[in-house]
VOKOLSE-946549 format. One record per residue (C-alpha): residue number from 1; y negated, x, z; residue in three letters. Coordinates in nm, 4 decimals, always signed. Layout:
<rs>
[NUM [Y X Z] ALA];
...
</rs>
This chain:
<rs>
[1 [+18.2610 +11.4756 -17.0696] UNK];
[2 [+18.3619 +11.6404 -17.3837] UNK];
[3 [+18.1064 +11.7227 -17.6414] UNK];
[4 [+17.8088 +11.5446 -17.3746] UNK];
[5 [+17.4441 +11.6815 -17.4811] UNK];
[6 [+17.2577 +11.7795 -17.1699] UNK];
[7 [+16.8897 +11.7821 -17.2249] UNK];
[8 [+16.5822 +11.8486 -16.9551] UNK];
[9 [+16.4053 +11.6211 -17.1139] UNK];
[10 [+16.6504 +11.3229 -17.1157] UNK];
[11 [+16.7249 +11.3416 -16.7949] UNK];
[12 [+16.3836 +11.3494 -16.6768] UNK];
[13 [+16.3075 +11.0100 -16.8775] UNK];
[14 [+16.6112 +10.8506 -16.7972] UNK];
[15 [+16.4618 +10.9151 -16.4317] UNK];
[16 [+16.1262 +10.7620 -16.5043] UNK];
[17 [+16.2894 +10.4799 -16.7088] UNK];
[18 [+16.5493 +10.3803 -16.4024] UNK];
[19 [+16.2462 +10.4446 -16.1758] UNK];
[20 [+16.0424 +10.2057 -16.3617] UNK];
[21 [+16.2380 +9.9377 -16.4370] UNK];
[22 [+16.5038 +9.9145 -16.1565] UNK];
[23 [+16.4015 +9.6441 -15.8737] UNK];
[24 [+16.5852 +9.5937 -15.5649] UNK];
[25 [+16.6826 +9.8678 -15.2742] UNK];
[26 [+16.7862 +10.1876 -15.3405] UNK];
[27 [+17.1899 +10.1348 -15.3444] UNK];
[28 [+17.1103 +9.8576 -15.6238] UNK];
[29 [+16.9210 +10.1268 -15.7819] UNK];
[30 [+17.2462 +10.3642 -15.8335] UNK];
[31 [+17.2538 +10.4532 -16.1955] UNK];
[32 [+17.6847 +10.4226 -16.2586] UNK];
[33 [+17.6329 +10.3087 -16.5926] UNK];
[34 [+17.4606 +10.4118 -16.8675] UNK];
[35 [+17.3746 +10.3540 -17.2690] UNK];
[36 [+17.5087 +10.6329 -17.4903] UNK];
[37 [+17.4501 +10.7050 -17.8922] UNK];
[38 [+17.8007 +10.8118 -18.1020] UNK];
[39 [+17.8214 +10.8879 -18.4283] UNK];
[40 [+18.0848 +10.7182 -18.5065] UNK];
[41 [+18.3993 +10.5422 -18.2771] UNK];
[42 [+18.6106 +10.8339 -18.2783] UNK];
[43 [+18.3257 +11.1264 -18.2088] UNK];
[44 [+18.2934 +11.3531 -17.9033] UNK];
[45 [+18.0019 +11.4335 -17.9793] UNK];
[46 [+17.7572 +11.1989 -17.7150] UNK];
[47 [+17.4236 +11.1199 -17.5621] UNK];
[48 [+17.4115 +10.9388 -17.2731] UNK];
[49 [+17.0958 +10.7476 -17.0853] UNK];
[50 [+17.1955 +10.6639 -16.6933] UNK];
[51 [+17.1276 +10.2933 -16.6410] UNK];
[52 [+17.1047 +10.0539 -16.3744] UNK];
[53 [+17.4866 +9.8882 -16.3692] UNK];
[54 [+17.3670 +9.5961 -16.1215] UNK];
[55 [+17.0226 +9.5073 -16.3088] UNK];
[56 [+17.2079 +9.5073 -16.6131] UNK];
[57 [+17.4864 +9.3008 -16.5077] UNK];
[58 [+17.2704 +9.0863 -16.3349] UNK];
[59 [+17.0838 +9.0118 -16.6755] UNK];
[60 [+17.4043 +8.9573 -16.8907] UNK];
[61 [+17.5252 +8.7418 -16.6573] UNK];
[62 [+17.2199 +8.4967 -16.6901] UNK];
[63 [+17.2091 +8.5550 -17.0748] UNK];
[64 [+17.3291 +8.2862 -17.2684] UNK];
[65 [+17.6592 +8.3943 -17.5359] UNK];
[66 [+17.7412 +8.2930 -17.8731] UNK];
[67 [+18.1458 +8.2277 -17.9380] UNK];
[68 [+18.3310 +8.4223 -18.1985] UNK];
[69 [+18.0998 +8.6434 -18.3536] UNK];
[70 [+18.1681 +8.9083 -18.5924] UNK];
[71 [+18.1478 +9.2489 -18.4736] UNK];
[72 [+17.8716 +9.4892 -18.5789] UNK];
[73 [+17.8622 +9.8295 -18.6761] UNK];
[74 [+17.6613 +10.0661 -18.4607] UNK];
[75 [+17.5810 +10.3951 -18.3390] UNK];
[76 [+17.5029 +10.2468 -17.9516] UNK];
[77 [+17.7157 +10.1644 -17.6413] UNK];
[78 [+17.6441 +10.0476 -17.3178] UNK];
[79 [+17.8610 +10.0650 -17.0563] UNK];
[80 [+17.8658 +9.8465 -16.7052] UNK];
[81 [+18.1007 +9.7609 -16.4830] UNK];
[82 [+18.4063 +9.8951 -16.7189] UNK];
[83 [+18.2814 +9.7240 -17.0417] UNK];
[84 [+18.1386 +9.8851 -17.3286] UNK];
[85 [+17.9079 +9.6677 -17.5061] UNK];
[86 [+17.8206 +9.7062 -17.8695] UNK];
[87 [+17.4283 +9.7355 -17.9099] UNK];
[88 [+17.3740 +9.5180 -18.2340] UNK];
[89 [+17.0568 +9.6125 -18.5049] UNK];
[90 [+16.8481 +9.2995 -18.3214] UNK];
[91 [+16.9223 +9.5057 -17.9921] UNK];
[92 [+17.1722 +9.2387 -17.8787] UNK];
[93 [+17.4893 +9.3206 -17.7123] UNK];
[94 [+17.8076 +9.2126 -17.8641] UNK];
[95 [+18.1414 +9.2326 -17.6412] UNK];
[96 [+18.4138 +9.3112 -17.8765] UNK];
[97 [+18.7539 +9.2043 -17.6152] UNK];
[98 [+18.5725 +8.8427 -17.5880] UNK];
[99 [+18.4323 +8.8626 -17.9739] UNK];
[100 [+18.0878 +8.7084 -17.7872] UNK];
[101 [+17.7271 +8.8096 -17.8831] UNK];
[102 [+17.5293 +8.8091 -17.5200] UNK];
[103 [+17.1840 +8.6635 -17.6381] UNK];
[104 [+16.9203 +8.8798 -17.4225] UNK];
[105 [+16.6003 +8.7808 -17.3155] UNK];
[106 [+16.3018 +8.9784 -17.5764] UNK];
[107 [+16.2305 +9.2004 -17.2868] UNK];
[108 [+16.5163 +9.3219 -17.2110] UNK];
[109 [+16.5423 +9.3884 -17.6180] UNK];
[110 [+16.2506 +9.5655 -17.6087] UNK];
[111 [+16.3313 +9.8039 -17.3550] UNK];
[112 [+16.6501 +9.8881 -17.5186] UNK];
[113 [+16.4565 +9.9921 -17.8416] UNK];
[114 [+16.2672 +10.1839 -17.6132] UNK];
[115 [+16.5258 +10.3781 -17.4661] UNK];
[116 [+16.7297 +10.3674 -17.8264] UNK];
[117 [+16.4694 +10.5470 -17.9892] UNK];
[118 [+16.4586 +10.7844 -17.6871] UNK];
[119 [+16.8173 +10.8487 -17.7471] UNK];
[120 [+16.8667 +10.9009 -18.1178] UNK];
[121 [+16.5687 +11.1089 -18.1399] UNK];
[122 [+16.8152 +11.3851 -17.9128] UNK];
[123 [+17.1123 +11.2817 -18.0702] UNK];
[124 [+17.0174 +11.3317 -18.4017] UNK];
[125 [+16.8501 +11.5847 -18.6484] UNK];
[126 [+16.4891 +11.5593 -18.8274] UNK];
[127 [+16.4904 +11.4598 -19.1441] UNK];
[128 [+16.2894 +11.7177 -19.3433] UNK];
[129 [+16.2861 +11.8114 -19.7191] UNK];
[130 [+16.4348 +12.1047 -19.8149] UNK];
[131 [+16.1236 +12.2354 -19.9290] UNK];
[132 [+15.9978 +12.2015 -19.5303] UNK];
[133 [+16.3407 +12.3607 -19.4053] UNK];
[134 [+16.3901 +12.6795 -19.6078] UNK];
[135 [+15.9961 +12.7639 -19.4641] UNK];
[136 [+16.2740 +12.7464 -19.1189] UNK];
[137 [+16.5366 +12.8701 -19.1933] UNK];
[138 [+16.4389 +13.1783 -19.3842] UNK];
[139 [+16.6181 +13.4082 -19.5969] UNK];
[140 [+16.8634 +13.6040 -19.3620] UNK];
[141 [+16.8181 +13.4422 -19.0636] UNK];
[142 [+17.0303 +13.2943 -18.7618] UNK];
[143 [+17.0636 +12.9827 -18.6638] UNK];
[144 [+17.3255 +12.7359 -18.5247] UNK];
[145 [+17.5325 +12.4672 -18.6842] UNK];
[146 [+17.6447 +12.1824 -18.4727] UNK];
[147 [+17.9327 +11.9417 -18.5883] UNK];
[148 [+17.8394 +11.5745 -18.5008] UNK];
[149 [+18.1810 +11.4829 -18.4845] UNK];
[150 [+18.3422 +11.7097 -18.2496] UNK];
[151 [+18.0484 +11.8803 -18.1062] UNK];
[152 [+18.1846 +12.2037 -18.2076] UNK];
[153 [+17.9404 +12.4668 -18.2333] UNK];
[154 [+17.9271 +12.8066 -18.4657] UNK];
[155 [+17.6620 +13.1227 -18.5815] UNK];
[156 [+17.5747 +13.1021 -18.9399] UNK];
[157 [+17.3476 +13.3265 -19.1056] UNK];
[158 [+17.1705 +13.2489 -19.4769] UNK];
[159 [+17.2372 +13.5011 -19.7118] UNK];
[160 [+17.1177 +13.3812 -20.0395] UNK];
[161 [+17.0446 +12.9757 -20.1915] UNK];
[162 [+16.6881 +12.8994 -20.3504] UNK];
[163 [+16.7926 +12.4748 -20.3961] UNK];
[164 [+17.0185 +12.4821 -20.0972] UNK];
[165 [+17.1333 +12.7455 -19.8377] UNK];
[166 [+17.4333 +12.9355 -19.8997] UNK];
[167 [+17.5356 +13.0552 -19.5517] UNK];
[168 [+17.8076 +13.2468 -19.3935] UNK];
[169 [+17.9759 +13.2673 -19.0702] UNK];
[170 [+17.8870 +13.4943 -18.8473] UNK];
[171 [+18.1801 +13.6758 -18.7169] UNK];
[172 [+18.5177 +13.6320 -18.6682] UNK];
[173 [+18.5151 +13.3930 -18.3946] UNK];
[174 [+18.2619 +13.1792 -18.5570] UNK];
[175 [+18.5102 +13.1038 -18.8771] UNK];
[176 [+18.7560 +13.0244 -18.6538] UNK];
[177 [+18.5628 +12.7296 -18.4826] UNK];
[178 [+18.3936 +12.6154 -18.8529] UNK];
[179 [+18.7802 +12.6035 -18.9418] UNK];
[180 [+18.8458 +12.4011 -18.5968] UNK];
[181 [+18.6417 +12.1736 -18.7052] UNK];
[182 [+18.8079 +12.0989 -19.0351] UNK];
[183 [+19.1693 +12.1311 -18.8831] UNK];
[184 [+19.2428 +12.4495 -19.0398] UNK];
[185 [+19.2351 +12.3573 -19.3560] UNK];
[186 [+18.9406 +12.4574 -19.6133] UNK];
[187 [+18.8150 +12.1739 -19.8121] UNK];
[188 [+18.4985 +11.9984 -19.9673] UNK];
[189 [+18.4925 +11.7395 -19.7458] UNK];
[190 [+18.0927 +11.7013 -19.6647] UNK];
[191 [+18.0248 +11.6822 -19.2573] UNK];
[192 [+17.7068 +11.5309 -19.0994] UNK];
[193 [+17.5170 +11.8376 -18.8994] UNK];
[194 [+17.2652 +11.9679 -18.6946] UNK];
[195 [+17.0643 +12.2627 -18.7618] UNK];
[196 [+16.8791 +12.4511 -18.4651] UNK];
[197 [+16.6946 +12.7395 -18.4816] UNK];
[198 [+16.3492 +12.7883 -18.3080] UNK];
[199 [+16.3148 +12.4637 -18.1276] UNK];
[200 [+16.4157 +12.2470 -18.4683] UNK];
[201 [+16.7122 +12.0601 -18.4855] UNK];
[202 [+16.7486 +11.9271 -18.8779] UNK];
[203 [+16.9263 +11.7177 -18.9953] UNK];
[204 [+17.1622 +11.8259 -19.2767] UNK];
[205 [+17.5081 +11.8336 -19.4319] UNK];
[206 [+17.7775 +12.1045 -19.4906] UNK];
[207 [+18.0966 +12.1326 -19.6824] UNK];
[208 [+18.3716 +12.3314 -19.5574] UNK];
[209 [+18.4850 +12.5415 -19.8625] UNK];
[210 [+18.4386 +12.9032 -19.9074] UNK];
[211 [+18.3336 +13.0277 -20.2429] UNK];
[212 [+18.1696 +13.2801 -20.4491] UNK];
[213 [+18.0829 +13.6674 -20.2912] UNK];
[214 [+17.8859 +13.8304 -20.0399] UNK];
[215 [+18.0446 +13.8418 -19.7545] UNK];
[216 [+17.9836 +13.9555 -19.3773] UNK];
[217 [+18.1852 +14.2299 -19.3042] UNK];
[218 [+18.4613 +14.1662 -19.0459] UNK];
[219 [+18.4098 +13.7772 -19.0074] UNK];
[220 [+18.7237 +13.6937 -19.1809] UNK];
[221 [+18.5523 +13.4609 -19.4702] UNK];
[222 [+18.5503 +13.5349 -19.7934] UNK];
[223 [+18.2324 +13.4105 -19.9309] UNK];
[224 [+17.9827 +13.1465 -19.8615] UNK];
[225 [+17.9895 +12.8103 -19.8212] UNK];
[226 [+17.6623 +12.5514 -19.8548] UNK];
[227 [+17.4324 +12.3528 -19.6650] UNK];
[228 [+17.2397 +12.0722 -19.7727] UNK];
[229 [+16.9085 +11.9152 -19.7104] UNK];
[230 [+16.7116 +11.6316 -19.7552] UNK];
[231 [+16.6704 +11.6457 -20.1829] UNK];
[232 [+16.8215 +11.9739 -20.2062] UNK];
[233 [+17.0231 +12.0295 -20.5415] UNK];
[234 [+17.3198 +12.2281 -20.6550] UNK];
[235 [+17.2502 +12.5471 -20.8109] UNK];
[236 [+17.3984 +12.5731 -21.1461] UNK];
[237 [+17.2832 +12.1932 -21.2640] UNK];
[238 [+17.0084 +12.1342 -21.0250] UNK];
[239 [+17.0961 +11.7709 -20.9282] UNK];
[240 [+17.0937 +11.6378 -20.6391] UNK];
[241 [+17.4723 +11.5596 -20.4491] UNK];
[242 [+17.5215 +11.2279 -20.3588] UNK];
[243 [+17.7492 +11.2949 -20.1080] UNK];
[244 [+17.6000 +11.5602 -19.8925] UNK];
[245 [+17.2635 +11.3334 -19.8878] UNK];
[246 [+17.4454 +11.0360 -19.7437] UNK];
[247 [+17.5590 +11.2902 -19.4771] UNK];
[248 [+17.2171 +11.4304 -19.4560] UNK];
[249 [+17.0996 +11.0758 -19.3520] UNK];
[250 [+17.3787 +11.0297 -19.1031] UNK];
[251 [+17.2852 +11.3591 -18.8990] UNK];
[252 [+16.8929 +11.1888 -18.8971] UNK];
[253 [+17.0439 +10.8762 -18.7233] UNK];
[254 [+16.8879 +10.7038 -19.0889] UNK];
[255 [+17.2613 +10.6157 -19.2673] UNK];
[256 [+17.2244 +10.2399 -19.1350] UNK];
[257 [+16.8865 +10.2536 -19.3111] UNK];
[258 [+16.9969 +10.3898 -19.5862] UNK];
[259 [+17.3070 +10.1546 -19.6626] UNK];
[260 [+17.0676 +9.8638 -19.6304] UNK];
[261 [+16.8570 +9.9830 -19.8797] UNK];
[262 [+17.1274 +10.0009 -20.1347] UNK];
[263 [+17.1492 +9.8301 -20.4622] UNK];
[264 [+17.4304 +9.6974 -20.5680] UNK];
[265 [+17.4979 +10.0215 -20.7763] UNK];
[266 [+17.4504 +10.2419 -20.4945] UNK];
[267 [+17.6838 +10.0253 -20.2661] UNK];
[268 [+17.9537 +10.0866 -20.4999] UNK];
[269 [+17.8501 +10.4585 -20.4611] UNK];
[270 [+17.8809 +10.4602 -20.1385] UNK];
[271 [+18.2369 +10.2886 -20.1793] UNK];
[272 [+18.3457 +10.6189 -20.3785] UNK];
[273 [+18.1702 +10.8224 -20.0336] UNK];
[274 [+18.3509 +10.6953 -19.8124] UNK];
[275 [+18.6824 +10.7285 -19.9655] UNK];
[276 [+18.6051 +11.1064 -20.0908] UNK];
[277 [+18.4327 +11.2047 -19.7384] UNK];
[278 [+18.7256 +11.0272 -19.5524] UNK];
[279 [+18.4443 +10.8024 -19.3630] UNK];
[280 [+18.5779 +10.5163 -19.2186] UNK];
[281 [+18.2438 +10.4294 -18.9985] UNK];
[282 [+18.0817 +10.4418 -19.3624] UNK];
[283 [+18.3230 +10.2169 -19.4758] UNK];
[284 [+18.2701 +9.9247 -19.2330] UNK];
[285 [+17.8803 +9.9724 -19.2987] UNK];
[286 [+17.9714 +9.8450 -19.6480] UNK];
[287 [+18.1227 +9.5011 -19.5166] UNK];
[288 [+17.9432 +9.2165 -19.3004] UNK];
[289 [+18.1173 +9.3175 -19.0191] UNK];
[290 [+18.4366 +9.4987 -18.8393] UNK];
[291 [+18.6148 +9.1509 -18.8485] UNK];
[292 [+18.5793 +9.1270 -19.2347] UNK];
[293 [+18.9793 +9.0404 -19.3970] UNK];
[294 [+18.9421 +9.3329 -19.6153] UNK];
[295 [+18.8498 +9.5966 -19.4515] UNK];
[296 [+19.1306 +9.7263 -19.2828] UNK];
[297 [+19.2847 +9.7846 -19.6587] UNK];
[298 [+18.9916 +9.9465 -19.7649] UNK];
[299 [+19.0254 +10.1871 -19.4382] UNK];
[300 [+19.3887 +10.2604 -19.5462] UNK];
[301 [+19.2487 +10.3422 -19.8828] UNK];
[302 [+19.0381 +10.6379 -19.7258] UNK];
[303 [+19.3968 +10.7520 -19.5420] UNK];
[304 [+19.6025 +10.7343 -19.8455] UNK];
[305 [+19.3855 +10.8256 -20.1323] UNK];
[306 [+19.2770 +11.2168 -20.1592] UNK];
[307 [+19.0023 +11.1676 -20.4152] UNK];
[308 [+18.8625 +10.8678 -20.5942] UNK];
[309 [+18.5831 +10.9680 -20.9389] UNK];
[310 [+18.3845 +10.6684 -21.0763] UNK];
[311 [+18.4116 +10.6987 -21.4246] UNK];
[312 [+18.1514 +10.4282 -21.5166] UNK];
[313 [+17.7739 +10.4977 -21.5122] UNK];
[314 [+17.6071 +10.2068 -21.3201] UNK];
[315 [+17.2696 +10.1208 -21.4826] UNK];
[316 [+17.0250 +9.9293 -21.2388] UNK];
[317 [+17.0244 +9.5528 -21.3299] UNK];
[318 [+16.7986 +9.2465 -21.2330] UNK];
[319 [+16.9606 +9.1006 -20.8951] UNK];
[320 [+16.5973 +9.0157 -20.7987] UNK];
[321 [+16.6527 +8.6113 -20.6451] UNK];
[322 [+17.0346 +8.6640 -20.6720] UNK];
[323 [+17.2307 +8.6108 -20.3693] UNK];
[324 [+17.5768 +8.7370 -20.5380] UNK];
[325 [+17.6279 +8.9666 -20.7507] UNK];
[326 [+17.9314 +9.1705 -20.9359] UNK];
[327 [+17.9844 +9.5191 -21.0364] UNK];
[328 [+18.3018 +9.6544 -21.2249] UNK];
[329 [+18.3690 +10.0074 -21.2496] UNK];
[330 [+18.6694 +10.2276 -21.3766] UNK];
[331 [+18.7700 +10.5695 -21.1629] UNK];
[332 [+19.0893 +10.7787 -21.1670] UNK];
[333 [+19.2384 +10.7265 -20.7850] UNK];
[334 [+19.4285 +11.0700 -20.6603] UNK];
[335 [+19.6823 +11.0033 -20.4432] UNK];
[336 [+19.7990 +11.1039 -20.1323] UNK];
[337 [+20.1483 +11.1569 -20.2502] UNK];
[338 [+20.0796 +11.2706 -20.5351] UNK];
[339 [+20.0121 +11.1354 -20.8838] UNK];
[340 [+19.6391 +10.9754 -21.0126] UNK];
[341 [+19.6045 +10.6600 -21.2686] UNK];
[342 [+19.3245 +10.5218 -21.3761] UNK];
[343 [+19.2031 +10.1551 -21.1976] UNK];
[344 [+18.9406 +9.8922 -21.2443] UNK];
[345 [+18.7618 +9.8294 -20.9560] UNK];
[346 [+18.5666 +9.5455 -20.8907] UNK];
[347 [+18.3118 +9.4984 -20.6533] UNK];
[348 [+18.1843 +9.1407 -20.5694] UNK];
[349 [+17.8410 +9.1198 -20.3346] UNK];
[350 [+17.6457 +8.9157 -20.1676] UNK];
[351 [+17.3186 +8.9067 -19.9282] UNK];
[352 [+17.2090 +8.6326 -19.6779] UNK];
[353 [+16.8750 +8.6104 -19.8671] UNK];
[354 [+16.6693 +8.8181 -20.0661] UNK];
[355 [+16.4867 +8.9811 -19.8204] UNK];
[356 [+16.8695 +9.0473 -19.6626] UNK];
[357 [+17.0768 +9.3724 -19.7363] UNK];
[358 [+17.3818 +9.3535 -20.0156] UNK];
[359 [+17.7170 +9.3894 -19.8144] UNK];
[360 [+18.0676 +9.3871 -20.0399] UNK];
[361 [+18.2058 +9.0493 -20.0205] UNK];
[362 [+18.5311 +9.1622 -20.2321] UNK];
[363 [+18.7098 +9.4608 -20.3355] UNK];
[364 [+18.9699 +9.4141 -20.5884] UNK];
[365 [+19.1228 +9.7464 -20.6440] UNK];
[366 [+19.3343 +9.6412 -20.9547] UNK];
</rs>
């Protein structure tokens, strides 16, 4: 399969796990399906865990199913007998063709957080500070950057960057696959990647833009271009970028985490992200669910609209008790087609409970 991680390691625990868990004679124990961790619903980028298709099936079939449920966003799949279900963030399974939730029994949850965490720890990066990877990823060094999305992988080596590594292409070929992966066109656009070098694989975030001198001779790129860590900063103003820490948290596994942490402020933020980084899979985070009314115009929004800028500062307020909420904010949209004007844009919110994460209830994009 396309873009499919082999690891040692994986398979040798997805062999203890079936080993251990899988009852029954040995033809029962085939392993023809298996759980697998995706980015996002158009990736090719996967990790797969070999399961037991007739345990499973078995189990599902026993578990009692709640009608017409919304579907979630996730990162996890698991596939038996030609259906993928959707692993929910209670480690439920939700069928999307049916639109049922299949309740499972708190063992069988258990061992799919068990294999889960298994899984995203190979899928993903680490999440270190920058501080922890330029002590890595030293000054002149090697390493490889993997594209989470396509799976594409090129040489890079640091040439200069003290708040964030400015990094280069190695040769000729390896341009040509960093400009694979943004379809042959240079741009900003921030991508969710992994880092190896040594044995680490970190999690961090490139754009896709070359810039400023130094370059390698006979690589055919002319410049640098940056990669971002965990609370690295831009050089000349020394904050941090929103955007290439949202992708930062994405290569971790952490940007489900990190969108249910968000104020109300930084979900409208993140409203901006996705648009900019053309992130639909961000975009449904923001709503309840994949069923939501609105979110397939939001979605075209990220098609049609090349570049959205918030133009109003949102101060923290007091939501503390509140179950709904409203933020209005004014940004110049850039179109597709050409042209920008200046909109209002407000966002209305709302949480289950307090304890419960803010998810946009409304968008009006007047």
């Amino acid at each position: 399969m396309s873009g499919l991680i082999k690891s040692l390691l994986l398979c040798g625990a997805a062999s203890f796990l079936l080993a251990g868990s899988a009852h029954g004679s040995p033809a029962e124990k085939e392993a023809d399906g298996r759980l697998l961790v995706i980015i996002s619903r158009t990736a090719k980028l996967e990790t797969e865990l070999p399961v037991d298709t007739g345990r499973w099936s078995r189990i599902i079939g026993k578990s009692p199913v709640l009608a017409k449920q919304p579907e979630p966003v996730s990162d996890v799949y698991l596939e038996v007998e030609g259906r993928r279900y959707v692993v929910d963030p209670d480690f439920g399974l939700y069928e999307p063709g049916a639109r049922v939730s299949v309740q499972l029994p708190g063992r069988m949850r258990s061992e799919l957080k068990g294999y889960l965490t298994l899984l995203r720890s190979v899928h993903y990066g680490e999440l270190l500070s920058w501080p922890e990877a330029t002590k890595i990823l030293t000054m002149k060094s090697i390493f490889t950057v993997t594209d989470l999305e396509s799976g594409l992988q090129f040489a890079v080596q640091r040439r200069a960057g003290s708040t964030h590594a400015d990094v280069q292409p190695l040769t000729k070929k390896d341009t040509a696959v960093m400009k694979l992966i943004y379809n042959g066109k240079w741009t900003w656009k921030r991508r969710a990647i992994l880092v190896s070098k040594d044995g680490y694989r970190l999690a961090a975030s490139m754009h896709g833009m070359p810039h400023g001198g130094d370059g390698i001779p006979g690589n055919d790129f002319s410049g640098h271009f940056c990669i971002h860590f965990l609370g690295s900063s831009t050089h000349k103003t020394r904050s941090v970028d929103h955007d290439h820490q949202v992708m930062v948290h994405k290569a971790a596994g952490r940007l489900p985490d990190f969108v249910r942490g968000a104020s109300p402020e930084e979900l409208a933020s993140l409203f901006f992200t996705a648009i900019n980084q053309k992130d639909r899979e961000l975009m449904a985070m923001l709503f309840p669910s994949r069923h939501h009314e609105q979110l397939p115009a939001m979605q075209h929004h990220v098609a049609t609209i090349t570049a959205a800028r918030q133009l109003t500062e949102l101060p923290p307020a007091e939501d503390e008790g509140l179950l709904e909420t409203e933020r209005a904010v004014r940004a110049t949209i850039f179109w597709k087609e050409g042209g920008k004007e200046e909109r209002r844009i407000v966002f209305r919110m709302r949480r289950a409970a307090p304890w419960q994460p803010w998810r946009m209830e409304h968008v009006e994009f007047g």
